[in-house]
MARDRENBA-96100 format. One record per residue (C-alpha): residue in one letter; x, y, z. Coordinates in steps of 0.02 Angstrom, whole numbers, plus 50000, padded with zeros to 5 digits. Layout:
<site res="A" X="X" Y="Y" Z="Z"/>
...
# end
This chain:
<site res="X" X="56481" Y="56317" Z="52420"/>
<site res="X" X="56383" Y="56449" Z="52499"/>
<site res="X" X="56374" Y="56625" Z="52432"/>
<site res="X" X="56402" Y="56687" Z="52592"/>
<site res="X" X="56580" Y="56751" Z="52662"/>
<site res="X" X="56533" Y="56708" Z="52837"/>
<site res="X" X="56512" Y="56526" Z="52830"/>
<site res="X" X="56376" Y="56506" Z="52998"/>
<site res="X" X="56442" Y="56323" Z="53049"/>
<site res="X" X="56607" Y="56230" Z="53086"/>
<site res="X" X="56561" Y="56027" Z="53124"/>
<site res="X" X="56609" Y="55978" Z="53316"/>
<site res="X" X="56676" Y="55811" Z="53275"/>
<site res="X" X="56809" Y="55869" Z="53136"/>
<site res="X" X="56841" Y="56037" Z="53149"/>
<site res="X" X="56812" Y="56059" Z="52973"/>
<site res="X" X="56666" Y="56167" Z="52870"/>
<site res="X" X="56493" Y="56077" Z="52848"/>
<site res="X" X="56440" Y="56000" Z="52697"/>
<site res="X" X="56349" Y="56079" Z="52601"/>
<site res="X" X="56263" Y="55925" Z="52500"/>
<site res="X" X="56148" Y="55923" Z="52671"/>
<site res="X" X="56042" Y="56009" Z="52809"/>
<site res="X" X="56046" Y="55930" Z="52971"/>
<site res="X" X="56202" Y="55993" Z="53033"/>
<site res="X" X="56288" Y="55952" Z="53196"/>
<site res="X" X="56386" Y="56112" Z="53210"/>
<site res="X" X="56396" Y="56247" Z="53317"/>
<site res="X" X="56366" Y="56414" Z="53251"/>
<site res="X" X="56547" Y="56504" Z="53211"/>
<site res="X" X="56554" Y="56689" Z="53278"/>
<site res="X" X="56463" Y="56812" Z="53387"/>
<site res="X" X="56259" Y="56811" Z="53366"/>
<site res="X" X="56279" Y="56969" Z="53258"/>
<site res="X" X="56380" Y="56872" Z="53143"/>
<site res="X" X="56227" Y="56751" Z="53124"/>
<site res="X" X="56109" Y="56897" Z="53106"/>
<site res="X" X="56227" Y="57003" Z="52964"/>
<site res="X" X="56244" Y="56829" Z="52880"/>
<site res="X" X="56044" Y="56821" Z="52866"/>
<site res="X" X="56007" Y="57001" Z="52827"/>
<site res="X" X="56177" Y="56996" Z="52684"/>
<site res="X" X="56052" Y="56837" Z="52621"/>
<site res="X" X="55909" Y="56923" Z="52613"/>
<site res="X" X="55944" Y="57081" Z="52542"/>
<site res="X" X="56014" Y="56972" Z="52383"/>
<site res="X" X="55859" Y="56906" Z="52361"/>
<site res="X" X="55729" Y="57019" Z="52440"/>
<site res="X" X="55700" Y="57211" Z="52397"/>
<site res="X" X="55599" Y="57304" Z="52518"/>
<site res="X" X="55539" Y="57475" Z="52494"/>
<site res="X" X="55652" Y="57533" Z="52643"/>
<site res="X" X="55789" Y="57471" Z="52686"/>
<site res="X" X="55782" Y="57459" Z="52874"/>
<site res="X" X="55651" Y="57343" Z="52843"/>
<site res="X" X="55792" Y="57207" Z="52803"/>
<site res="X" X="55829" Y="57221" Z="52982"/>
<site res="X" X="55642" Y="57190" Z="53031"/>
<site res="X" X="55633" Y="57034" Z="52919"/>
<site res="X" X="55813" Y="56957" Z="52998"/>
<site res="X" X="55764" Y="56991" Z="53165"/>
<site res="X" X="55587" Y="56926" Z="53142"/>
<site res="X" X="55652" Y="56777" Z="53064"/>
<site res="X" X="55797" Y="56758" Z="53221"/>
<site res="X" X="55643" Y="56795" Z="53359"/>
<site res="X" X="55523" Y="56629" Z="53298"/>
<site res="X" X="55648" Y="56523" Z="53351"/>
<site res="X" X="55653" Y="56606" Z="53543"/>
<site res="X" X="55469" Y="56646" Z="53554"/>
<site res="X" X="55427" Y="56553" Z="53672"/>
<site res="X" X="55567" Y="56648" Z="53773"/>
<site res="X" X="55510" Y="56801" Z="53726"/>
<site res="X" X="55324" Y="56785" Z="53795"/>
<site res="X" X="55242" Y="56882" Z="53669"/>
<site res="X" X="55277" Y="56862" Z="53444"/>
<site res="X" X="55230" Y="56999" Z="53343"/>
<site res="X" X="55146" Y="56959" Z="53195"/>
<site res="X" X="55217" Y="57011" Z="53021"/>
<site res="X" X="55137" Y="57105" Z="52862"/>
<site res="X" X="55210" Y="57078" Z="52696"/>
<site res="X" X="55097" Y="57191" Z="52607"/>
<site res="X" X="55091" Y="57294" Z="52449"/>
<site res="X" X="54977" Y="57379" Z="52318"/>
<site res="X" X="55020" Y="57252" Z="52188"/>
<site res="X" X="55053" Y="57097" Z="52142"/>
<site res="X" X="55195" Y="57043" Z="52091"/>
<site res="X" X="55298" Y="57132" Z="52235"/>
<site res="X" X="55408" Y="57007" Z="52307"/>
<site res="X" X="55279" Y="56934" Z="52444"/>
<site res="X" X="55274" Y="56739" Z="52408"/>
<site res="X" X="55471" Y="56761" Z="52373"/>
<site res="X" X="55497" Y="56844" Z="52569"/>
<site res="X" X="55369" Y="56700" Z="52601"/>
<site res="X" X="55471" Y="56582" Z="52522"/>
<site res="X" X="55635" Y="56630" Z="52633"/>
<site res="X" X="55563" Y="56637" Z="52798"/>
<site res="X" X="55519" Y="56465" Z="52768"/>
<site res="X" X="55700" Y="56401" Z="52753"/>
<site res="X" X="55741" Y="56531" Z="52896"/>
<site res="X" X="55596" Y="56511" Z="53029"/>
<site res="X" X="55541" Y="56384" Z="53165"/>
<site res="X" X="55463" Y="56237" Z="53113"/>
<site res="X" X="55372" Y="56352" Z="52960"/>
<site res="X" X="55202" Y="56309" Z="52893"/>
<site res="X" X="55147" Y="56383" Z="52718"/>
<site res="X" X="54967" Y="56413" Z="52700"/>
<site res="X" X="54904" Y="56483" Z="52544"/>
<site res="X" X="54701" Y="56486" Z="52633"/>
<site res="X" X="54665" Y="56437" Z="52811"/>
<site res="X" X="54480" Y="56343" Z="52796"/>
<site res="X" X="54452" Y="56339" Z="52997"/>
<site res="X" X="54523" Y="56390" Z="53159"/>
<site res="X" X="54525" Y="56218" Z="53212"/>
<site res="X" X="54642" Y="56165" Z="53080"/>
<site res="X" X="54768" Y="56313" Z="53137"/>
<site res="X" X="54743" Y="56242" Z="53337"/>
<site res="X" X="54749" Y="56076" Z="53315"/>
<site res="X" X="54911" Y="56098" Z="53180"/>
<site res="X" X="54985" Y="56189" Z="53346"/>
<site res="X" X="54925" Y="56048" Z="53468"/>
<site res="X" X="55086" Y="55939" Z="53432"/>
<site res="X" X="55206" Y="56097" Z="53435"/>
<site res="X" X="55263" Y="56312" Z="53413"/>
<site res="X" X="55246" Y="56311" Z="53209"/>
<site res="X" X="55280" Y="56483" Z="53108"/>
<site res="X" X="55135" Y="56507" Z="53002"/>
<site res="X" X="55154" Y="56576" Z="52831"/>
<site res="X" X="54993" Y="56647" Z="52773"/>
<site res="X" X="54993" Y="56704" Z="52572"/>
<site res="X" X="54855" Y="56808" Z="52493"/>
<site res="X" X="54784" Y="56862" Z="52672"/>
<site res="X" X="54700" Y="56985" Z="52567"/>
<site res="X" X="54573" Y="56848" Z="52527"/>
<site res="X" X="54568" Y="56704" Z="52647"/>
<site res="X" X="54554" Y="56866" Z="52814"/>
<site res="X" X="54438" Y="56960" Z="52712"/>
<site res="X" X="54323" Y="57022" Z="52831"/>
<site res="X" X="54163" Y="56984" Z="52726"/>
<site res="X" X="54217" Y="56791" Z="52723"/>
<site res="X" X="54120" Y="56678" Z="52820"/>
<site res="X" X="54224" Y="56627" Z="52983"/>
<site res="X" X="54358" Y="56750" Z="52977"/>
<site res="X" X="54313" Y="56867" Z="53140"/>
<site res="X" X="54336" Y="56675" Z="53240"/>
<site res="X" X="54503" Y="56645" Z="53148"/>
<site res="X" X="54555" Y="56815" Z="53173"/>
<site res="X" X="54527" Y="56800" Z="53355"/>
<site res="X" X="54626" Y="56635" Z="53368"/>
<site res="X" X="54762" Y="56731" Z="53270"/>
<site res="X" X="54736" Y="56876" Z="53411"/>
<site res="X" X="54763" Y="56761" Z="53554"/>
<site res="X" X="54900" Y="56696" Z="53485"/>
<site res="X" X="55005" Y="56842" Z="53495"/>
<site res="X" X="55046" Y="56811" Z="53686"/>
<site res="X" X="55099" Y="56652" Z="53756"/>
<site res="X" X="54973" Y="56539" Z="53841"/>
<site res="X" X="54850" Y="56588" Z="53705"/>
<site res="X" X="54704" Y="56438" Z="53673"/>
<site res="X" X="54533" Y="56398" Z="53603"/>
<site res="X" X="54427" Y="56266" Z="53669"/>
<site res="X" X="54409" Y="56128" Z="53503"/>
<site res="X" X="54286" Y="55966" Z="53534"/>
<site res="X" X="54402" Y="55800" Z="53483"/>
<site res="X" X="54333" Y="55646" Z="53444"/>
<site res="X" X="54324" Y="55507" Z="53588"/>
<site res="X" X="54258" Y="55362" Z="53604"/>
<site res="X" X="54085" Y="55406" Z="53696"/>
<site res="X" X="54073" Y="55548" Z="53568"/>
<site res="X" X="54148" Y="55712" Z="53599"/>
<site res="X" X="54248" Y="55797" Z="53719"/>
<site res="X" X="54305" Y="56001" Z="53727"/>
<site res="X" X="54485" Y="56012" Z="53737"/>
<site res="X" X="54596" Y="56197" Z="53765"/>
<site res="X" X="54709" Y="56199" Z="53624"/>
<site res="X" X="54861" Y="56315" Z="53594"/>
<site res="X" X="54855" Y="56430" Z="53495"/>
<site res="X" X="55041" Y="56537" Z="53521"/>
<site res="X" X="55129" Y="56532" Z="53357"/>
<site res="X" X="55219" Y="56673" Z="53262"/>
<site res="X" X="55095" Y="56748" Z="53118"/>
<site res="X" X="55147" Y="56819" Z="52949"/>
<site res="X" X="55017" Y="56896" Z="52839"/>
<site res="X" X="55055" Y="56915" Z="52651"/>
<site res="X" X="54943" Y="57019" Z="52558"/>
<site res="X" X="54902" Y="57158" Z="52448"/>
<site res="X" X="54833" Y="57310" Z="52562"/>
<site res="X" X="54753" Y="57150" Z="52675"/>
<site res="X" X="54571" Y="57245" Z="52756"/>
<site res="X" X="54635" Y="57186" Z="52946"/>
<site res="X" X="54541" Y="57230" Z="53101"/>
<site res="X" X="54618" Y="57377" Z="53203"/>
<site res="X" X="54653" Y="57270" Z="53350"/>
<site res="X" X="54736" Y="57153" Z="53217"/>
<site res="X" X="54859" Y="57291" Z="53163"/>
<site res="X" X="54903" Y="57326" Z="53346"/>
<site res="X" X="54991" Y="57162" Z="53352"/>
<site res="X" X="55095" Y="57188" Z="53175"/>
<site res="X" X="55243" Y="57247" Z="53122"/>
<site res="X" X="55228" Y="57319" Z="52936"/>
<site res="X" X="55364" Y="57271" Z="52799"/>
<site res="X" X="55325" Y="57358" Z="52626"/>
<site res="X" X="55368" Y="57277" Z="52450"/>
<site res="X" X="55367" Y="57361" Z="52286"/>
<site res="X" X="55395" Y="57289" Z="52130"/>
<site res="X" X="55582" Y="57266" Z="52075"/>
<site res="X" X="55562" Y="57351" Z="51908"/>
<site res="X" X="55763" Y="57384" Z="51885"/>
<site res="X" X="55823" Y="57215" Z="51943"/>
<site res="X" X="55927" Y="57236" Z="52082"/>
<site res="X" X="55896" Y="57074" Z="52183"/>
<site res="X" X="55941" Y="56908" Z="52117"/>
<site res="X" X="55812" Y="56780" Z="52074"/>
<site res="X" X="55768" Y="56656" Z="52211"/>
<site res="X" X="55834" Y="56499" Z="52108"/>
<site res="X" X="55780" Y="56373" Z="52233"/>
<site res="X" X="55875" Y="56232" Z="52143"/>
<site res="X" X="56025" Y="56306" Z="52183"/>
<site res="X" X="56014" Y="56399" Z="52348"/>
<site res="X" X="55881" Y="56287" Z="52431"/>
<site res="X" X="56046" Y="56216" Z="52533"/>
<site res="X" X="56106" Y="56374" Z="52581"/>
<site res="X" X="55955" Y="56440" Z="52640"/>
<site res="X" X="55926" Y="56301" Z="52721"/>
<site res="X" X="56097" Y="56288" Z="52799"/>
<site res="X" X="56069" Y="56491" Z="52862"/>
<site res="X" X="55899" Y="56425" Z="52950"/>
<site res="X" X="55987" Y="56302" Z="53043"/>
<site res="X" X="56138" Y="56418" Z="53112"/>
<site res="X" X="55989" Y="56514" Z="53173"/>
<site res="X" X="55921" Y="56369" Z="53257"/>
<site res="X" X="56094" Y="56338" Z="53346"/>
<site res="X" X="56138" Y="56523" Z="53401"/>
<site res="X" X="55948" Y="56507" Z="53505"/>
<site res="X" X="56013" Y="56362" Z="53594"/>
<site res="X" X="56147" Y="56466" Z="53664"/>
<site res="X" X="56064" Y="56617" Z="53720"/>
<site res="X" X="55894" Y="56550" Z="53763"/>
<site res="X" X="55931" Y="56566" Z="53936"/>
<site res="X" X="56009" Y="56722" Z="53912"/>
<site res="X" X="55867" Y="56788" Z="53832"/>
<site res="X" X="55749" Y="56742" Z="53965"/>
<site res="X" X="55833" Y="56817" Z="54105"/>
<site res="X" X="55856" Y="56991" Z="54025"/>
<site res="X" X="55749" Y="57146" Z="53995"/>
<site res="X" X="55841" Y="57248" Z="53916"/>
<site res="X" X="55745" Y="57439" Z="53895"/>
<site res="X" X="55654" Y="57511" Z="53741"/>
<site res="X" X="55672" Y="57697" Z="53717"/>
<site res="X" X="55530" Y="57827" Z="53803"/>
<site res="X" X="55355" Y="57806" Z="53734"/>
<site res="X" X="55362" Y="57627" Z="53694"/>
<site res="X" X="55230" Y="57565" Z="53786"/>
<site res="X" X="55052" Y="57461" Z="53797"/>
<site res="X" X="55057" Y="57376" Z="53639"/>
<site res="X" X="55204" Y="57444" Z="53529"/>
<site res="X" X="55316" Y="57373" Z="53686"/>
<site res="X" X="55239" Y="57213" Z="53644"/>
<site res="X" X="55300" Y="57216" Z="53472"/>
<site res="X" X="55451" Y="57281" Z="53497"/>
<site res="X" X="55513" Y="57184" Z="53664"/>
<site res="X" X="55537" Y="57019" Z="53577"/>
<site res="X" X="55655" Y="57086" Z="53451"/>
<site res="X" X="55721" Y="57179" Z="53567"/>
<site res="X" X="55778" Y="57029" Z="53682"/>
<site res="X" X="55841" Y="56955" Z="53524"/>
<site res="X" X="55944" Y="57108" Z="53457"/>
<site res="X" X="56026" Y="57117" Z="53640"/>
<site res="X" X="56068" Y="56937" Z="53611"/>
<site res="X" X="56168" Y="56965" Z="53454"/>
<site res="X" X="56263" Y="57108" Z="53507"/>
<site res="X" X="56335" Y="57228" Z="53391"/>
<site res="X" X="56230" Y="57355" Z="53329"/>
<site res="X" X="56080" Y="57269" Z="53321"/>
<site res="X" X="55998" Y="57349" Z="53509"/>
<site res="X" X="56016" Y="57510" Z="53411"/>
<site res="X" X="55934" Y="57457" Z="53277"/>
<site res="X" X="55781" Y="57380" Z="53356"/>
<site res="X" X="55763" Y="57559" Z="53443"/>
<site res="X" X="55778" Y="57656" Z="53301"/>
<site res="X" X="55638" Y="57536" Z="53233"/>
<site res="X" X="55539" Y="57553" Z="53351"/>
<site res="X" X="55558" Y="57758" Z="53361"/>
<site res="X" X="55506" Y="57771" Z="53197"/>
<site res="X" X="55364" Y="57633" Z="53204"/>
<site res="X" X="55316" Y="57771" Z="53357"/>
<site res="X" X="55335" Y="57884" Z="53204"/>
<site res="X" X="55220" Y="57829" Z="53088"/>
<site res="X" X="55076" Y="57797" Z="53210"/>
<site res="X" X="55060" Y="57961" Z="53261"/>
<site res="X" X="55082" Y="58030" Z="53088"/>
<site res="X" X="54940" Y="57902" Z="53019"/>
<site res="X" X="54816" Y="57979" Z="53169"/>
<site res="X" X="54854" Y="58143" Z="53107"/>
<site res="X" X="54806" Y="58076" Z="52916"/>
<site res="X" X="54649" Y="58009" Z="52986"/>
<site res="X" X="54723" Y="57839" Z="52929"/>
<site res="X" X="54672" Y="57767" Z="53108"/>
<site res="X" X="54507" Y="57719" Z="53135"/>
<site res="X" X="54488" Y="57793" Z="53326"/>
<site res="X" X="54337" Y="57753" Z="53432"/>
<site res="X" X="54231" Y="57892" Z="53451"/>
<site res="X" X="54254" Y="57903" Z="53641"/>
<site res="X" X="54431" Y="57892" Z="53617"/>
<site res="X" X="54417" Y="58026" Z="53490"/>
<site res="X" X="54302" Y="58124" Z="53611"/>
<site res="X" X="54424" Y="58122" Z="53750"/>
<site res="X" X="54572" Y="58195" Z="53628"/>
<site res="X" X="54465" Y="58325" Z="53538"/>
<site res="X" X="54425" Y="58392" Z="53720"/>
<site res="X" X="54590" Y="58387" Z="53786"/>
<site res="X" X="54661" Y="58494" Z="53629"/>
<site res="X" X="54495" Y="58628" Z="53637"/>
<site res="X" X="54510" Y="58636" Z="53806"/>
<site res="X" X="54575" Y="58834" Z="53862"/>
<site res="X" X="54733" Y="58836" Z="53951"/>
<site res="X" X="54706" Y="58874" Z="54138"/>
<site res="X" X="54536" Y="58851" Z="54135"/>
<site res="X" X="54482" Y="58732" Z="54276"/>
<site res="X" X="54282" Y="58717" Z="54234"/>
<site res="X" X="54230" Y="58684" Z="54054"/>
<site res="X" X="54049" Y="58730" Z="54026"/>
<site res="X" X="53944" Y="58622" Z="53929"/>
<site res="X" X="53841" Y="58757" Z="53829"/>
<site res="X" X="54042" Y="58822" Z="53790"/>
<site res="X" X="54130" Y="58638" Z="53769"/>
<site res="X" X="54000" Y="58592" Z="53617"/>
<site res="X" X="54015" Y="58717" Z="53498"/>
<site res="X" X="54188" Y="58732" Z="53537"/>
<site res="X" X="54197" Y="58521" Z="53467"/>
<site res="X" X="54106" Y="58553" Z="53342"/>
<site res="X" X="54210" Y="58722" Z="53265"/>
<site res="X" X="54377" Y="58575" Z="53305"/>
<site res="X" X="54329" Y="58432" Z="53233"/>
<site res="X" X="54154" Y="58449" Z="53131"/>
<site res="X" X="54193" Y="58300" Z="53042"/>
<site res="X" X="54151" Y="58183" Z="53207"/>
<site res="X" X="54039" Y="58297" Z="53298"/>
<site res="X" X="53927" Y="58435" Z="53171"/>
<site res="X" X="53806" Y="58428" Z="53073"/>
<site res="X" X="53875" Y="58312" Z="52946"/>
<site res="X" X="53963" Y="58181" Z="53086"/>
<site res="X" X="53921" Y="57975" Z="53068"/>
<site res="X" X="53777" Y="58004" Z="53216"/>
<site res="X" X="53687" Y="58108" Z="53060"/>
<site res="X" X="53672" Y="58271" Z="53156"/>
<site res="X" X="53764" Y="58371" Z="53285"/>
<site res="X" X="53828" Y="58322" Z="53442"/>
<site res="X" X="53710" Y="58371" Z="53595"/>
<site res="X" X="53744" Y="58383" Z="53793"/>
<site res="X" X="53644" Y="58202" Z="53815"/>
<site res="X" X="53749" Y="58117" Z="53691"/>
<site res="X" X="53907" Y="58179" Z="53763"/>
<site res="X" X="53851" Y="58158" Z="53924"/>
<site res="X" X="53816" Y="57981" Z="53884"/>
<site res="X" X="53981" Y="57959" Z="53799"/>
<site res="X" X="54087" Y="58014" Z="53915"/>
<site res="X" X="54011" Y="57897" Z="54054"/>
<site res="X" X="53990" Y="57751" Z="53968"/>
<site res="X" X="54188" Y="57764" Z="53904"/>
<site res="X" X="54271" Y="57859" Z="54059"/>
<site res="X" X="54144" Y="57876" Z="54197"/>
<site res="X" X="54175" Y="58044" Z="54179"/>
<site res="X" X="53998" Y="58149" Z="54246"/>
<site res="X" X="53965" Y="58339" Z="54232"/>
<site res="X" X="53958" Y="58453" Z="54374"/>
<site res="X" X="53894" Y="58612" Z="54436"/>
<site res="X" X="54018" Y="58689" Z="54556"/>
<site res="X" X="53944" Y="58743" Z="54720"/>
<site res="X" X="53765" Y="58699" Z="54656"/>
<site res="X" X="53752" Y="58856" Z="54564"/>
<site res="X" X="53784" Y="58942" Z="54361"/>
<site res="X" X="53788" Y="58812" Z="54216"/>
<site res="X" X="53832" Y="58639" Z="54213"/>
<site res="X" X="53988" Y="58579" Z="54151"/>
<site res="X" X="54143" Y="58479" Z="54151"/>
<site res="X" X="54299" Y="58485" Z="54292"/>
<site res="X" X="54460" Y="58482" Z="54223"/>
<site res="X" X="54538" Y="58392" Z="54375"/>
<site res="X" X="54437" Y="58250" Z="54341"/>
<site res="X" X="54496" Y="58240" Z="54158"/>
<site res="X" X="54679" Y="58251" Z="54198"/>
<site res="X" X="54696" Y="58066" Z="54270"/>
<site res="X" X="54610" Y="57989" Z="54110"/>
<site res="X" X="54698" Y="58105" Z="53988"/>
<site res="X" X="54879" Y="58038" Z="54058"/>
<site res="X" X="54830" Y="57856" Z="54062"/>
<site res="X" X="54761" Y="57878" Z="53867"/>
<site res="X" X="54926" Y="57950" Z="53849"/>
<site res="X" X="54849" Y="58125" Z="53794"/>
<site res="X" X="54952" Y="58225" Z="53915"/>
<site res="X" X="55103" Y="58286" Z="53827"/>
<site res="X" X="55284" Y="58236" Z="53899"/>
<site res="X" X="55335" Y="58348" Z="54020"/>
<site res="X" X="55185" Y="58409" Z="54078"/>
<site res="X" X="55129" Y="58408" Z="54262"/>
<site res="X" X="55024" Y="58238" Z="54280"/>
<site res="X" X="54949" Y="58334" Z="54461"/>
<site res="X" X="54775" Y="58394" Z="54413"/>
<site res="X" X="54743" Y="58568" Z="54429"/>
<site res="X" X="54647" Y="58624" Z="54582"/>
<site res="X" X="54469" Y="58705" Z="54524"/>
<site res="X" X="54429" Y="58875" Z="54571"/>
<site res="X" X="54274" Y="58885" Z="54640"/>
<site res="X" X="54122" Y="58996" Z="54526"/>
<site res="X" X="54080" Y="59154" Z="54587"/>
<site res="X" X="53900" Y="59160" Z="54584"/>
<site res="X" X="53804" Y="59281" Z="54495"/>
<site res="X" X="53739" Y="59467" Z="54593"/>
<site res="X" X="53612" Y="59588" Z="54569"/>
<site res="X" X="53646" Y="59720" Z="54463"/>
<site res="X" X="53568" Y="59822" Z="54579"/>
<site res="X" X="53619" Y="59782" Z="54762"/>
<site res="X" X="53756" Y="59695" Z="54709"/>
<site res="X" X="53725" Y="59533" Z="54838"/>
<site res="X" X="53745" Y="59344" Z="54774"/>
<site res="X" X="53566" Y="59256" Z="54662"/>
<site res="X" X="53492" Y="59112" Z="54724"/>
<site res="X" X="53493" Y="58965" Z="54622"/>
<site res="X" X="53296" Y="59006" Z="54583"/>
<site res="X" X="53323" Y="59169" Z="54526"/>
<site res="X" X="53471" Y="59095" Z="54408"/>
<site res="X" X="53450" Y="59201" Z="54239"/>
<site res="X" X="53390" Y="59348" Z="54308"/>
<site res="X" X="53510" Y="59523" Z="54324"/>
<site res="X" X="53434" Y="59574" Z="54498"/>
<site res="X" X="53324" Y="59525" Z="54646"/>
<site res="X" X="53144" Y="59538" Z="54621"/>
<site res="X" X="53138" Y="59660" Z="54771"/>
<site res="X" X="53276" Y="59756" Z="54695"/>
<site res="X" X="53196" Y="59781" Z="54530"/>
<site res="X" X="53026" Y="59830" Z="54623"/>
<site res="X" X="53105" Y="59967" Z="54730"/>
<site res="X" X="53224" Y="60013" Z="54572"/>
# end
């Protein structure tokens, strides 16, 4: 018998409790989705230990979202990672397998043409152990399998494969949509590879509190559990489709992404699962801003440009000059931009002229055609809210810029013209002084 309480499936035919000798059930799943999803997560945390405890939730509603993906438009892909072996990762591997659509387990992948064509005949969940190694970055063909991986974060993903005719060969667009997890320890992924995960933590279970994964005698059960899964997406897949249902303020651009499809799910269930997903996805919000403030994201250099001027930049100050905006980036942030910065000496007008064009199309000016040049803070504003730099709250209207007085004569007191820019008085003046 199962070692559940909630027993996921009642047979149609008899009205009496699946066997449990067998998958393959004909059943219909017995109580409300959340039932289904508690069932899963009370399964998992007897088996599994993560380092928080939330992350249970992550791992049941990941599980729960493969077999709606396709629903759901977009799949985030999952990180089992830790510092060590010996964590728990080929175990949480090992349970997705009996719990996730159609699941693949793939200790190395040798090509991206063996992942698309695998997905050719069908949505598969791939299982990907010791990612650490086979997506090494330094391993021949890994940037091309990374990218398939990439594009198949968002349904409609492909990559064009030749297949054998016979006159030769012929290209052919292959899918490649399929829900991802990556098992590893500390796996070296790409940046725009993280920006498609959600990351579950392991530690090793040094005090025993999770039972051993005996797969002799609970290969039926969690097998059984997989299948109840299966049945609750039949009956909300349309639901599911037709409803949007919100993610709290600031989850946008790609955390929405991640987020969405569990959202959808969690809505699906009922219960308190919504709440959970946004309290997930909060403190996923969390972490990413406290990891920029570590330094632990690797930020483009125009990206990091644009935020170190926004946060130097003197409030109520409409025209930033550029002999004032460098030192004033360097004395912030002489990591990236003195002396000692990656570019191997300090940052100069050119470069950040160049920099800021190249990234923003953002020019200097000189106001009126006189004094020095410099940089307008009303055409910052616009790129500083869509970058997301403009803190809640604040006015997105760009601030008008007050026009520079020009320079006078110290001695008549009358406006310089732009050829006498440097001097204190008119030549004239200074004679008859």
């Amino acid at each position: 018998m199962s070692t559940l309480d909630y027993d996921p499936w009642i047979d149609i035919s008899t009205g009496s409790t699946g066997s449990t000798t067998s998958t393959g059930y004909t059943g219909t799943p017995q109580g409300t989705g959340g039932d289904v999803l508690d069932a899963v997560r009370k399964w998992l945390a007897t088996y599994v230990r993560t380092m928080h405890d939330e992350d249970l939730d992550v791992l049941t509603l990941w599980a729960a979202h493969t077999h709606l993906c396709f629903e759901t438009y977009t799949t985030p892909r999952l990180v089992l990672d830790s510092p060590v072996p010996g964590s728990g990762k080929t175990t949480v591997l090992e349970h997705l397998s009996r719990l996730c659509l159609n699941p693949v387990q793939m200790a190395s992948l040798s090509s991206p043409a063996l992942l698309t064509r695998m997905l050719d005949s069908g949505i598969r969940t791939v299982l990907i152990d010791e990612a650490d190694r086979s997506l090494s970055p330094d391993k021949e063909g890994v940037a091309e399998l990374l990218a398939v991986l990439n594009s198949g974060y968002k349904r409609g993903g492909t990559r064009p494969v030749l297949v054998p005719t016979k006159d030769g060969w012929d290209p052919k667009e292959m899918p490649t949509f399929a829900p991802v997890v990556m098992a590893g320890n500390n796996p070296n992924l790409p940046e725009d590879t993280k920006s498609r995960t959600i990351r579950v933590l392991l530690l090793p279970d040094l005090e025993g509190r999770v039972e051993e994964s005996d797969w002799e005698l609970i290969d039926i059960d969690a097998r059984d559990l997989g299948e109840s899964l299966a049945a609750w997406a039949e009956l909300v897949r349309e639901q599911v489709v037709a409803e949007r249902p919100p993610l709290p303020a600031g989850i946008v651009g790609r955390s929405r992404e991640r987020w969405s499809p569990l959202k959808r799910v969690a809505a699906a269930a009922g219960g308190r699962w919504p709440s959970v997903v946004d309290a997930l996805a909060l403190a996923d919000l969390a972490r990413m801003e406290q990891d920029r403030e570590d330094g632990m994201v690797r930020e483009r250099p125009g990206v990091v440009l644009l935020r170190n001027i926004r946060e130097v930049w003197p409030a109520g100050q409409s025209f930033f000059p550029t002999e004032d905006l460098i030192p004033a980036l360097i004395d912030h942030n002489p990591d990236s931009w003195g002396d000692a910065s990656p570019f191997g000496k300090a940052l100069t007008a050119q470069r950040l002229g160049r920099m800021l064009v190249s990234s923003y199309n953002l020019h200097s000016d000189r106001p009126g055609g006189v004094g020095p040049r410099g940089y307008l803070r009303v055409s910052f504003e616009p790129v500083w809210h869509r970058m997301g730099f403009t803190p809640p709250g604040e006015p997105v209207a760009p601030v008008e810029p007050v026009e520079p007085v020009a320079p006078t004569c110290a001695v008549c007191g009358l406006p310089m013209t732009v050829i006498e820019r440097g001097q204190t008085t008119h030549p004239a003046c200074e004679v008859s002084a």
